[in-house]
N, C-alpha and C positions, 0 to 999 in steps of 0.2 A: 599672405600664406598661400601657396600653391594648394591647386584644389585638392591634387591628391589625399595630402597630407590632411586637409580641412574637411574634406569626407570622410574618412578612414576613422573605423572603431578599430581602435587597437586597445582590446581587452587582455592585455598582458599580462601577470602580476610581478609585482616588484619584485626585486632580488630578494628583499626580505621576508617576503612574506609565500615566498616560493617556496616548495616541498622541495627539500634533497634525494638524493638517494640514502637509503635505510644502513645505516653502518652496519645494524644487526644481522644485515641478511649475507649468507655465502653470497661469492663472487657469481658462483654456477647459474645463482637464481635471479641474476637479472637479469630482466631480456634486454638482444641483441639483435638490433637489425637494421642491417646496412641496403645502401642502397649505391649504385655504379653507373655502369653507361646507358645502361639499358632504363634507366632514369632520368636521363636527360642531362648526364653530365656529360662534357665535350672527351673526358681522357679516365681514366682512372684514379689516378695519382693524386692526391688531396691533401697539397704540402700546408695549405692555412686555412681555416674555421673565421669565422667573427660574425654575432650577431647584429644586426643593424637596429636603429629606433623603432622601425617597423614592427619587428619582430622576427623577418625575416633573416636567413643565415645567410651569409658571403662564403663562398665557397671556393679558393684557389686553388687551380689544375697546374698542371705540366700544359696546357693548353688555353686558357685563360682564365676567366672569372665569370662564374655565374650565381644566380639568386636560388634560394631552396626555400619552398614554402614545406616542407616536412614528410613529404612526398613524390616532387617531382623537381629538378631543377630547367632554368630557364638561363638563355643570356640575360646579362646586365644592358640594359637600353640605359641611353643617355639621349636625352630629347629625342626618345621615341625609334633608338637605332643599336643596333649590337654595339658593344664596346668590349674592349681588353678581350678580345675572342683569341686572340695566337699566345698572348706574353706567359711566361714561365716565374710561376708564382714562387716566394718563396716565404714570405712571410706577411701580414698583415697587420695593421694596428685601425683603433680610430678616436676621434676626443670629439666629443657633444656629435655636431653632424658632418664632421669630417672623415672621409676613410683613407689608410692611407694604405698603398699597394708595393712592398719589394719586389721586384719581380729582376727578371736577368738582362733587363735589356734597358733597366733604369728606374725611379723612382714615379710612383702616379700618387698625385691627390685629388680623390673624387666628392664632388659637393655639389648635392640637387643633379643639376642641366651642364655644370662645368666639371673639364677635366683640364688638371694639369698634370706635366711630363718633365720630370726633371732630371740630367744624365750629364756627364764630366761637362760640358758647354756651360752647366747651370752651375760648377763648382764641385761637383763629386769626385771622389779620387778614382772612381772607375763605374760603369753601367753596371753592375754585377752585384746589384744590392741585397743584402742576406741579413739586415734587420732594421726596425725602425719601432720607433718610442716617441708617438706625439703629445706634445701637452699643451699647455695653456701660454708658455712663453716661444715655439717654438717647434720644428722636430730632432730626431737624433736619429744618425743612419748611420749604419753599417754597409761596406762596401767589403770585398776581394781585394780592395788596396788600399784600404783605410778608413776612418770615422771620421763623420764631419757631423756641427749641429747647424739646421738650417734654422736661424734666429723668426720669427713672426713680425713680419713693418703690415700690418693694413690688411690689405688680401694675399697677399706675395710674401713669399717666403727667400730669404735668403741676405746677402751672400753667404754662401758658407763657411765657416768657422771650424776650422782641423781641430778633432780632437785626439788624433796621435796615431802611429800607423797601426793601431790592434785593426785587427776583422774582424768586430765584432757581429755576433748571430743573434744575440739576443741584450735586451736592457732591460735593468731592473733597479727601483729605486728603495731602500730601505727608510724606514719612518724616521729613525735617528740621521737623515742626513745625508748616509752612506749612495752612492750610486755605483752599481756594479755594470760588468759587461761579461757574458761569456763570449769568446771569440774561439776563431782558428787557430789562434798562436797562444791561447792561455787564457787567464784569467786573471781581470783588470776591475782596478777598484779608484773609485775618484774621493779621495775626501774632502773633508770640511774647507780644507783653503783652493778645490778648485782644479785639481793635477789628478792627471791618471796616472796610474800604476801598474806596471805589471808585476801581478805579486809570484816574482820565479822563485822563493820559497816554497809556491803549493804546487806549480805544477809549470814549468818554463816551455812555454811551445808545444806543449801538447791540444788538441781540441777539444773544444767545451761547444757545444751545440744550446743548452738551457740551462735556467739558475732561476731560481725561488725562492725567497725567503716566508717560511710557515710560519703561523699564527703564535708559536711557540717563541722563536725567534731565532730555529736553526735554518742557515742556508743550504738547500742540495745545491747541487754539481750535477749536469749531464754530462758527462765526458763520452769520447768516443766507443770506448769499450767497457765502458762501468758509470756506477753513482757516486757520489761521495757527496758526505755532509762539512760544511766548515765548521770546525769548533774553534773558536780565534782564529789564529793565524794557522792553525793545524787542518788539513785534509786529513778526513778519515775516509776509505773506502770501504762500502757498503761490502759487508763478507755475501761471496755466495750462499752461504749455509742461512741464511735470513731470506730463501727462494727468488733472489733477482738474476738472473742470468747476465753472462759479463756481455752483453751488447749496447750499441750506441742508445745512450736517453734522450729524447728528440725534443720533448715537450714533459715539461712540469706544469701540475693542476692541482690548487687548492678548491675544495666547494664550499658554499655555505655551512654543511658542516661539518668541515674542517678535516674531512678526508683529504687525503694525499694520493694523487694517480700520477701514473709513469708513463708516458710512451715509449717504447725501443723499439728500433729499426731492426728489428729480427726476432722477437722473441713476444711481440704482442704487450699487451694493456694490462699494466698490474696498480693493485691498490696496495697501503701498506696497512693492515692491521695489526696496532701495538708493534713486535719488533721482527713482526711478519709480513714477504710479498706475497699477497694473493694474484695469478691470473687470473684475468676475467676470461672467460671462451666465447666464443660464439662468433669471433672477426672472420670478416674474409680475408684477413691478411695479417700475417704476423708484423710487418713492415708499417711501425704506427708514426706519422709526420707533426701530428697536431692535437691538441683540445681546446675543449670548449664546451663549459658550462650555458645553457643558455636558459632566460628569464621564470622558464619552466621545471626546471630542475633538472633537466634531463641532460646528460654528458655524451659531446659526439667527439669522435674520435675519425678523425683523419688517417687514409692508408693509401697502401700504392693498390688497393683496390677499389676505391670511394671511397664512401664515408659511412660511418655505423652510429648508430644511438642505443645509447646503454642507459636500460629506464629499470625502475618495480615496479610502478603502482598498485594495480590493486589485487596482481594476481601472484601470488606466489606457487614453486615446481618444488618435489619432492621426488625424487627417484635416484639413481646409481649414483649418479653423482653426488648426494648428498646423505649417504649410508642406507639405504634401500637397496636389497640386492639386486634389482632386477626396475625397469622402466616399465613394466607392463603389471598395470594394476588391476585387482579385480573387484575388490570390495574394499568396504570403508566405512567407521562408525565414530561421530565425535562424540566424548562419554562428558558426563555430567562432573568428573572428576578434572578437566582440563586437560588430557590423552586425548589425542585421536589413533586409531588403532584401523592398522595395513594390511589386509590381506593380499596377496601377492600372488604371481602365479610361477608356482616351483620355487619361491624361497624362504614361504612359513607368514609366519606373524610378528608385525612390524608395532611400536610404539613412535607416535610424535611427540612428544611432551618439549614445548618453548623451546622451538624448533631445532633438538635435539631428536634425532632418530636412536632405538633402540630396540633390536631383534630380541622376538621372546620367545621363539621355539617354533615348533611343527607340531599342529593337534593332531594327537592319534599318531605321530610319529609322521604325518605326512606332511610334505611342504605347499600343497595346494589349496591355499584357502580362499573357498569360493561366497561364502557367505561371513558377516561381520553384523551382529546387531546388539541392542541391549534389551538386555530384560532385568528393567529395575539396576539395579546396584550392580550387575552382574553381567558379563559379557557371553553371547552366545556366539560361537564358531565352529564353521562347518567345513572341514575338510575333505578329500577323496577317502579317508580312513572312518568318516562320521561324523558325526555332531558333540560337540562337549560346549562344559561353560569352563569360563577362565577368570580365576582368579591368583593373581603373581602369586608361585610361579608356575603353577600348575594347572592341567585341562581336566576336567573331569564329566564322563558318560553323558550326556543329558538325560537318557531313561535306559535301563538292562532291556529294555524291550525294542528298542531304535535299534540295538546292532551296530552297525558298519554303516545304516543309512543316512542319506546327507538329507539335510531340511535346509528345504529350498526357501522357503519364506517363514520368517517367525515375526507373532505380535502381542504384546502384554496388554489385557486391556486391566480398565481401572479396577477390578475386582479377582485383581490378582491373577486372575486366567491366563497360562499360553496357551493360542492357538497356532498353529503352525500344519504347515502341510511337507511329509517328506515320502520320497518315493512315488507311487501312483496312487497313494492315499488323496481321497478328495481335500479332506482335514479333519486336526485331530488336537486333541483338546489334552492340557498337560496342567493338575490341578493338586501339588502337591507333587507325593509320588503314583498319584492316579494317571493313567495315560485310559484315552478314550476314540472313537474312530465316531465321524459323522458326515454321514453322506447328505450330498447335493442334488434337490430333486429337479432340479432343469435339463439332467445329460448334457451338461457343458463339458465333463471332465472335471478334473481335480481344480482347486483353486490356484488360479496362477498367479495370484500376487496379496499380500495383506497388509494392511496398516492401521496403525493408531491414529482414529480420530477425535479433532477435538473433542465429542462429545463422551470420552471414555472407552470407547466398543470399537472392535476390530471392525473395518471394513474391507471385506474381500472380493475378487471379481475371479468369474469364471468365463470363457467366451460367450456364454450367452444372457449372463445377469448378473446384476449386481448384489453382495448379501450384507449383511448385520449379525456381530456375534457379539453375545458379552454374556456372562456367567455361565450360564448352561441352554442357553437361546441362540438360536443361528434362524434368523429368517429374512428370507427375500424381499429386497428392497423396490425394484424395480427391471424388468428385461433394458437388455443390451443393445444396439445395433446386428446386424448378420456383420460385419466388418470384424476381422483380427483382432482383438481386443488387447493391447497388450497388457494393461493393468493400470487401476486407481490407486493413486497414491496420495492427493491433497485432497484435505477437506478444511475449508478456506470458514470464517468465523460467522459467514450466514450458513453454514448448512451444505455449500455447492460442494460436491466431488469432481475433483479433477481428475484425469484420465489420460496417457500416451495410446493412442490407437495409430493404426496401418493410415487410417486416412485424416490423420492431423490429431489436435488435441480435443480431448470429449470436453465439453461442461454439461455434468449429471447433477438435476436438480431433483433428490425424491421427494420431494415435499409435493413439486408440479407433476412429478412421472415423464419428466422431459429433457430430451438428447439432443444436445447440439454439437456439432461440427464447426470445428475454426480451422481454417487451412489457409496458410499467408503464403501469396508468392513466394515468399523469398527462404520459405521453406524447401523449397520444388521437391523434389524426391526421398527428403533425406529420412530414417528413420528415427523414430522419436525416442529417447529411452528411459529418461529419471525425469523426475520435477520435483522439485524445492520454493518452497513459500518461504518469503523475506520479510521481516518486520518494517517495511515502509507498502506494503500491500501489493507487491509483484510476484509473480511466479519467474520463474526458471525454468528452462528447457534444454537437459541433453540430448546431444541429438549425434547422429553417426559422423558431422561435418561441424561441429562446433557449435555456440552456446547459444540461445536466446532469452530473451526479458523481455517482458511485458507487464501491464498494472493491468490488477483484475480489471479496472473499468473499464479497458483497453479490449479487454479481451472477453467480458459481458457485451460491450457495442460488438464486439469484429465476430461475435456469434448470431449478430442479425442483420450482417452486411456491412456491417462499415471494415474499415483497413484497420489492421489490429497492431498497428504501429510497434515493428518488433525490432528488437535491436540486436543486432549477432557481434558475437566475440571467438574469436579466434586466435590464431597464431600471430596474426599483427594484435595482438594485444596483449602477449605475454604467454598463452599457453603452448608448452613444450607438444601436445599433438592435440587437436580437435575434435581426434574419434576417442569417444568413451569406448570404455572398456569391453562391453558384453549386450547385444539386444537381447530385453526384454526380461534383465534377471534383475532382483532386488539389490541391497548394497552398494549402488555406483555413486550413489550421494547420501551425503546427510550434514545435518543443520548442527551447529557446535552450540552452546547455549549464552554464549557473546556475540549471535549473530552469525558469526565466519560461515562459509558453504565449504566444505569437504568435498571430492570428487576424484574419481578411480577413473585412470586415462590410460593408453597405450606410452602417455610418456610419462609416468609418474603420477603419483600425488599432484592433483590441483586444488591450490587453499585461494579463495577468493572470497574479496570484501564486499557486500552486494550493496553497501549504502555507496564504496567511494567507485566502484566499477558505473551507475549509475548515474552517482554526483557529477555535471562539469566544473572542473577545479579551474579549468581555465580555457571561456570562450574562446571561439575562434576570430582570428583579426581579419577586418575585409574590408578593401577599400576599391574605388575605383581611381585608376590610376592616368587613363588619357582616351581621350573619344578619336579617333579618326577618318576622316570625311574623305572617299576616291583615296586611302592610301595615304593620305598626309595627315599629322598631326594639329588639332586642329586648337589652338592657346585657349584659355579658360573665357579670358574676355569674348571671345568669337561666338561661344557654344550658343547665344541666341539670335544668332544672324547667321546660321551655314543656309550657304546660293541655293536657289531655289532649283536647280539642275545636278547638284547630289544623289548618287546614285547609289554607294553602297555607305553606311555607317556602322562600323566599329567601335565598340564600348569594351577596351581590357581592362581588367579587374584582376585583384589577386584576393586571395583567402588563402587561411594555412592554420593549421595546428600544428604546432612541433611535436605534440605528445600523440595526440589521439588522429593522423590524419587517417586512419583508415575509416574513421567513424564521417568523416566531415562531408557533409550535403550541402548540394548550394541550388537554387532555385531564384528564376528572375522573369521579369514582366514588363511589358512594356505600355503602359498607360497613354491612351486611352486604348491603344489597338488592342489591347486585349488586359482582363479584369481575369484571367488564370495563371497561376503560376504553371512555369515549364522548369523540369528537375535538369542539371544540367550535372558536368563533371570536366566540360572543359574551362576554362577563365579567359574568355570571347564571349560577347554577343553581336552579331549581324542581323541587318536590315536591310533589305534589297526595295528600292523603289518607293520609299515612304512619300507622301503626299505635303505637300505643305501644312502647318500646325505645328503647337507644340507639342511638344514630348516628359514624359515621368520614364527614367529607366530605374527600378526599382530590384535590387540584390537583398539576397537572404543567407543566411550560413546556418547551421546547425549542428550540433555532435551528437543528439539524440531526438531530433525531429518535437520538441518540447518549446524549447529556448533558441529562439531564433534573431539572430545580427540580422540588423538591417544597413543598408545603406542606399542612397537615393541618386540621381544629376538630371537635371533639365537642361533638353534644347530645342531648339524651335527652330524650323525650317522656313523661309522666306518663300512669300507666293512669288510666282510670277506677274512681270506687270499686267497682265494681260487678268490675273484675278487681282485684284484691286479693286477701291472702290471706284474710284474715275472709270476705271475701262469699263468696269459693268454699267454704270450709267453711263457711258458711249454707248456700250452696245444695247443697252434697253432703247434707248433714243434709234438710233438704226432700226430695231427689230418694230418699231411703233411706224415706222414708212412703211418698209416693206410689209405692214400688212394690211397696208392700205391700198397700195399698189400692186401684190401682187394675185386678189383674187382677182381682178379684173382680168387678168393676163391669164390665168387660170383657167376660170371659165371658158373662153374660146379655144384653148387647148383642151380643157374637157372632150369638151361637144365631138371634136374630129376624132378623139380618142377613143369613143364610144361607139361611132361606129365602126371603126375597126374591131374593134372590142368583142363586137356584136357577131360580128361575120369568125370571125377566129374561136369564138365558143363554139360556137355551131358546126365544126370544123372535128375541133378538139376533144368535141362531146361524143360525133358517133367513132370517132378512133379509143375512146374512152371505153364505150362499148365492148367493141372487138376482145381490146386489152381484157376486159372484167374477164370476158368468158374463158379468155385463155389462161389467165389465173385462176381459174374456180377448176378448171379441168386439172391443172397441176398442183392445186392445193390440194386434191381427191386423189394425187397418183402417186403409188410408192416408185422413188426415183430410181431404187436397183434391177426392181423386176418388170418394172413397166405397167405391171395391174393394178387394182384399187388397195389403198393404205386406211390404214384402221381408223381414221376419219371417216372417210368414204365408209368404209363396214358399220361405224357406229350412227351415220345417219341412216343406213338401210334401214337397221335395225328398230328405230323411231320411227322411222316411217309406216314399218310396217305393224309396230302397235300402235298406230291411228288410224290406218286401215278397217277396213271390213273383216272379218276372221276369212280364211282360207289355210286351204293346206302349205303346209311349208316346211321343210329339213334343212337344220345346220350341222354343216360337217368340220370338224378341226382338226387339221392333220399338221405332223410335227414330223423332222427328218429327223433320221435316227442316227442316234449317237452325234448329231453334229459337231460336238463340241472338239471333241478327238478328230472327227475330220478339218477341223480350223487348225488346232494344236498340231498334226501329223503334217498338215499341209500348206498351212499358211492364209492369213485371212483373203489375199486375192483370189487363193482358191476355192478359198468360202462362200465368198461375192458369186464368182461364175456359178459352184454348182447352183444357189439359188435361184440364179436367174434360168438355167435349164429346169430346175424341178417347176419353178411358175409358168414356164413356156409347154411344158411335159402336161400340168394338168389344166392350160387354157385348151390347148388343141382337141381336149374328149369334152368339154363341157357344151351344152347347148348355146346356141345363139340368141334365145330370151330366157326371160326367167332366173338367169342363175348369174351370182355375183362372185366372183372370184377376188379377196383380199390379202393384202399381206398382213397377218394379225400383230407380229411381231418378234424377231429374230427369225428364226427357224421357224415360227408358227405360221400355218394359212388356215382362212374360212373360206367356205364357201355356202352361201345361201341361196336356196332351191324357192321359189316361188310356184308352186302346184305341179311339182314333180311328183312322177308317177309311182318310179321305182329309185328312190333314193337311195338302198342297199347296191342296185348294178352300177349306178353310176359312180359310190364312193370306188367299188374294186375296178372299176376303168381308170380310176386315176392314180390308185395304188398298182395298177398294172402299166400304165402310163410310165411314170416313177422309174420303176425296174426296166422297164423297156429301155430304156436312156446306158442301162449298162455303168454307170460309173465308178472308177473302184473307189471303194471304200474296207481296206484291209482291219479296221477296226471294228466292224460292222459284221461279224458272224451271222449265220455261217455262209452266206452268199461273196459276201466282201464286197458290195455293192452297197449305192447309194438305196436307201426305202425308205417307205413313209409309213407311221401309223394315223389312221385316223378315227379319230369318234365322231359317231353320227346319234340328230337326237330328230327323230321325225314330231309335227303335230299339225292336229288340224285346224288347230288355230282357232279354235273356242275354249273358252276359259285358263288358256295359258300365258302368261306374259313372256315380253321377248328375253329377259333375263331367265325365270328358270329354263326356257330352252336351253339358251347358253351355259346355265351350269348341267345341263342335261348332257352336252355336247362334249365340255371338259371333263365332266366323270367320265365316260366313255373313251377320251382319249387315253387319258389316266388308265384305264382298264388296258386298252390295247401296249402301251408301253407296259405294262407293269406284268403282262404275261405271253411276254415273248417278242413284241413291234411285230410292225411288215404285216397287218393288221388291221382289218374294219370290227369295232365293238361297238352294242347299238346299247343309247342311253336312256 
């Protein structure tokens, strides 16, 4: 058994025990989604489908044949090399592990590492093959110039045997016997004694492209410009008025359960419900070549634009297309009655009941309904005209005292109480027909959001805390974060309140009086908006970018660090748009009481199954397929003897999901070099330069990071002779001389060595010297202005708190407005004037005592050592400054460069060198802050 095949999980499910598509669902509401060149197919055009043992699809172009793991497609390699990359596909077949290939330039059978090519040489009545039916005795082909069966001897097929001039496209065999042919010139039928027939009674020379006999036991007809069903010897043509469009039917498909699908060459993908055609929408191309059910349930369809997969699973869409007026939903309530009920935006109020849509009016005469809730037996709805409750078929007030006002959040707790809040009422209490107002003593504002928890009592947030109502009690439960709060809405069966906030999802525990924070990568930006608790113990997350799940214990760890393992669903999983409907407003979800999740989207109604959107129904299949050593293929037998001079090793692999590839993770490791998994997305692994040793390369798959495929392959890399056990006992034997012989030899080179040695330090030591001083003098210099750098300032400054006390002034002067002279002028010119203002105030200061630094940017010190008149010397330097003349037009009212400086004198008893220096900077402080061009004394 080839390794591939003997590694490889292929966790498939059988035909029978596969999910179909839902007869019961419109055509509208299955997702559709195709994929083309930009997927790695070589052309568009995708004249045949066929699943392989693998799992994987065969995929035939106008330009040849490639592999589709459900995702991405690849060339077909055959020992390890492109194959069938130009041929012009036209049909497909296969029997156990054989495939067979029509294509236009002759027959291929492909099996494992061989191909065969078979074309008029081999017996064909022409290269131009347009069907093939392989079986157990044999195969049957169609040509452009006749049918022939190629009989089965051994591994070889042939000679061929004429089965009469039809051109047949397609073969089909019936259970009683019958073998049909649709062809170019008509429609051909073999019976029981052995002869074909053209049956020119139904249709003489006309073209037949497909033919199916259904579960029933009527045969269709694809003909070029219509359908027809056989009843005996009678053609009936399919009436327009039964919604099939008179274009060519390319491909007939029966599925498991026992729907009937159509392809037409102009007119797109229809199903036939009872004695109606449904289209399906969502192709990229009305022009369909092919089907194909595969092990998964899901139906791909071949076009002249790629290929598309047409699934349900776990999510179903409600909107225009399926009697909703409108795609843009705003609220949503599923009732205890088995309705779920629509508010919409601009077309009133919607009923779903067994997935019939039914319009039930405009509350308050408006068609805006922004809110949807229950209270008890009774439906609350809040329009732009107000609030009412609804009961078919009529709205009525919620209270004479509401008015016209809309109620933004409503909640019933267990003792019959609504609470609700509408308008800029904090909240207000509706008790019978008592209505009451009660204020929030934190100044959050009004309560932005309320629900029923499980413990009976409303739970409400306001931006700054959290509260507790029930009968005629409201009391604070616990403060909030400062963070945007947008609202609690789960209270999970210990007690925990969950929370959408600005900065990720809250978990509020008031039992502890404690806020946590969970923010997952893979959230980045998005804003959070509903959450929904599931009966397998997950939450739910709308968000502005489509859906997430998580299991509270998931999400209890990823609030103290760990990775809160979340799963996103989106458009590649069935929803018609990903952005919910509204931040930050109640009604965008709710929980049905069989489970279902409800959900108000920009693209309709989204109804989702949260057990089977969760459940994987079917692993993903992974195998590895061929290691490669420097580029070549290297046979199974080999993989524990590759040459010890191996430089790059290649490990291709395949994974694939047909249903769920957007969800599919794969992760792999290479043992012993390393004991971490590395997440990957491409199906390669490279190794550059491994060492001799064996090897573990170890694969993982996942569709929700839970339930993880494994698969495994060892190889072992060959030492070089040279590591061996003989060479090393060579070279230990050598290395046991040489160190007998070679301190001898050693020592006397010592000796002469040393005194050289000797003489050259001695040498190297006072040049060593030199060097220190002349690094200690430029470690101490600022490099722009050439004077001491704020090192040099900060030893002075040490220095001389270890000193003896004496007098002493520090002055810090700052050029003024510098920053606009950089901006106005440019930093070169910034550079120069520095270096003149440092040159300006070296040339007034004395020649002892006093240390001129650059403090930093635009700052200088200068420290005075038992100067006399510290006050005349700072204005010679601030005179200094101005002397230099430089313009500076930002710099009023002179337009000149100037300096402020603070000066802080002391005599150096009982002062430290620090508050000097802040003595110094108050002072400069002072001088900028009332006017610059300035000495102020600190």
């Amino acid at each position: 058994m080839p390794y591939r095949v003997r590694l490889a999980i292929v966790l498939l499910s059988l035909a029978g025990g596969a999910v179909a598509l839902q007869p019961e669902l419109q055509t509208s509401q299955y997702q559709v989604q195709c994929y083309g060149v930009a997927d790695g197919l070589p052309q568009g055009s995708v004249q045949a489908i066929l699943q392989l043992p693998d799992g994987a699809l065969l995929l035939g172009t106008n330009r040849g044949v490639v592999r589709f793991d459900g995702a991405r497609a690849a060339p077909l390699l055959i020992d390890g090399s492109p194959s069938l990359t130009n041929v012009q596909v036209h049909r497909m077949g296969r029997f156990e592990d054989e495939v067979w290939i029509a294509a236009f330039d002759g027959l291929y059978r492909w099996r494992e590492n061989s191909l065969d090519h078979y074309t008029q040489k081999d017996g064909l009545p022409q290269d131009r093959v347009t069907a093939i039916l392989p079986t157990s005795d044999g195969a049957y082909v169609g040509t452009h110039g006749g049918s022939v069966f190629l009989p089965r001897k051994s591994d070889r097929f042939g000679p061929a045997q004429p089965l009469g001039d039809m051109r047949a496209s397609e073969f089909d065999f019936d259970p009683d016997g019958l073998f049909w042919a649709a062809a170019l010139d008509g429609v051909w039928r073999r019976g029981l004694d052995g002869q074909w027939t053209a049956l020119t009674q139904i249709d003489n020379g006309g073209i037949y492209w497909s033919t199916l006999r259904d579960a029933s036991g009527t045969r269709w007809l694809g003909a070029r410009t219509r359908l027809a069903q056989l009843d005996g010897e009678t053609l009936k043509t399919v009436p327009a008025e039964q919604g099939l469009p008179a274009q060519p039917v390319r491909a007939i498909l029966q599925d498991r359960d026992r729907q009937l699908w159509f392809a037409t060459a102009g007119a797109g993908l229809y199903r036939r419900q009872g004695e109606r055609f449904e289209r399906v929408p969502g192709l990229r191309s009305d022009v369909v070549f092919a089907l194909q059910e595969d092990n998964e349930g899901n139906l791909w369809a071949g076009t002249s634009s790629g290929v598309c997969r047409v699934r349900d699973g776990a999510m179903m869409n409600f909107g225009l297309a399926e009697g909703i007026g409108t795609d843009f939903v705003l609220s949503i309530h599923a009732a205890s009655n088995g309705s779920t009920y629509v508010g919409s935006n601009g077309r009133g109020l919607y009923a779903i009941t067994d997935g019939a849509v039914e319009a039930l009016g405009n509350p308050g005469g408006d068609p805006f309904v922004n809110l949807i809730t229950g209270i008890g037996d009774r439906l609350l709805v809040t329009s732009n005209a107000g609030s009412f409750f609804y009961e078919k078929p009529s709205f009525t007030p919620v209270h004479p005292a509401l008015g016209n006002r809309q109620i933004a959040w409503a909640a019933l707790d267990d003792d019959g109480v609504l609470w609700f809040r509408s308008g800029v009422k904090p909240l207000e209490r509706l008790v019978g027909d008592t209505l009451s107002e009660h204020a929030l003593g934190d100044d959050g504002g009004p309560s932005r959001w309320g629900f029923r928890g499980r413990d009976g009592a409303v739970w409400l947030t306001t931006t700054k805390a959290l509260y507790r109502a029930r009968g005629t009690e409201v009391a604070q439960q616990m403060a909030l974060p400062p963070s945007p709060v947008a609202a609690c809405q789960i209270q999970d069966a210990r007690g925990i309140v969950w929370c959408t906030s600005s900065d990720g999802v809250l978990r509020v525990d008031p039992k502890a009086q404690r806020v946590q924070v969970i923010r997952d990568p893979s959230m980045g930006q998005l804003a959070l908006l509903a959450l929904l608790e599931d009966d397998t113990g997950g939450l739910w997350i709308a968000s502005t970018a489509g859906l997430f799940y998580a299991s509270f214990s998931d999400l209890d760890a990823a609030a103290n660090g760990a990775p809160a393992n979340l799963r996103r669903f989106d458009e590649r999983h069935g929803m018609r748009s990903s952005e919910f409907a509204r931040a930050y407003a109640p009604g965008l979800a709710s929980a049905g009481a069989d489970g279902q999740h409800w959900w108000a989207t920009l693209g309709g109604v989204l109804k989702t199954d949260p057990q089977q959107l969760i459940e994987v129904r079917t692993p993903p299949s992974l195998a590895i397929v061929r290691l490669r050593a420097d580029g070549g293929v290297v046979p199974e037998r080999a993989w524990h003897q590759l040459p010890p001079d191996v430089v790059n090793i290649d490990i291709d692999f395949s994974a694939r999901s047909l249903t769920d590839a957007a969800s599919l993770q794969l992760r792999h490791r290479l043992l012993p070099l390393s004991e971490e998994w590395s997440e990957t997305q491409g199906r390669q692994f490279s190794a550059l330069g491994l060492p001799s040793g064996r090897y573990r390369f170890e694969l993982q798959a996942t569709l929700d990071r839970r339930q993880w495929q494994t698969v495994a392959g060892e190889f072992t890399i060959q030492p070089h002779w040279y590591q061996r056990w003989w060479a090393r006992a060579a070279f230990i034997a050598f290395g046991m001389l040489l160190v007998i012989a070679i301190p001898v030899l050693r020592i006397a080179h010592l000796r002469r060595r040393a005194a050289e040695l000797s003489h050259l330090v001695e040498e190297r030591t006072a040049a060593l010297h030199v060097a220190n001083r002349r690094l200690d003098q430029i470690a101490r210099t600022d490099a722009l202005t050439g004077i001491a750098n704020r090192r040099r300032f900060d030893e002075a400054m040490l220095e001389l708190s270890e000193q003896a006390p004496q007098p002493v002034a520090l002055l810090l002067a700052d050029v003024d407005h510098f920053k606009r002279y950089n901006d106005s002028r440019g930093h070169p010119a910034g550079d120069e004037c520095l270096r003149l203002v440092a040159g300006a105030m070296r040339s007034v200061l004395p020649q002892t005592g006093a240390l001129l630094a650059r403090y930093g940017g635009e700052e200088f010190a200068v420290l005075l050592v038992g100067a006399s008149d510290p006050q005349q010397l700072a204005d010679q330097l601030r005179n200094a400054v101005r002397a230099l003349a430089l313009p500076h037009e930002a710099n009023p009212p002179d337009d000149i460069v100037t300096i402020s400086i603070g000066l802080a004198a002391s005599s150096g008893l009982g002062e430290t060198s620090e508050h000097l220096l802040h003595r110094a900077d108050h002072a400069l402080y002072s001088a900028k802050s009332t006017g610059r061009d300035r000495v102020c004394l600190g």
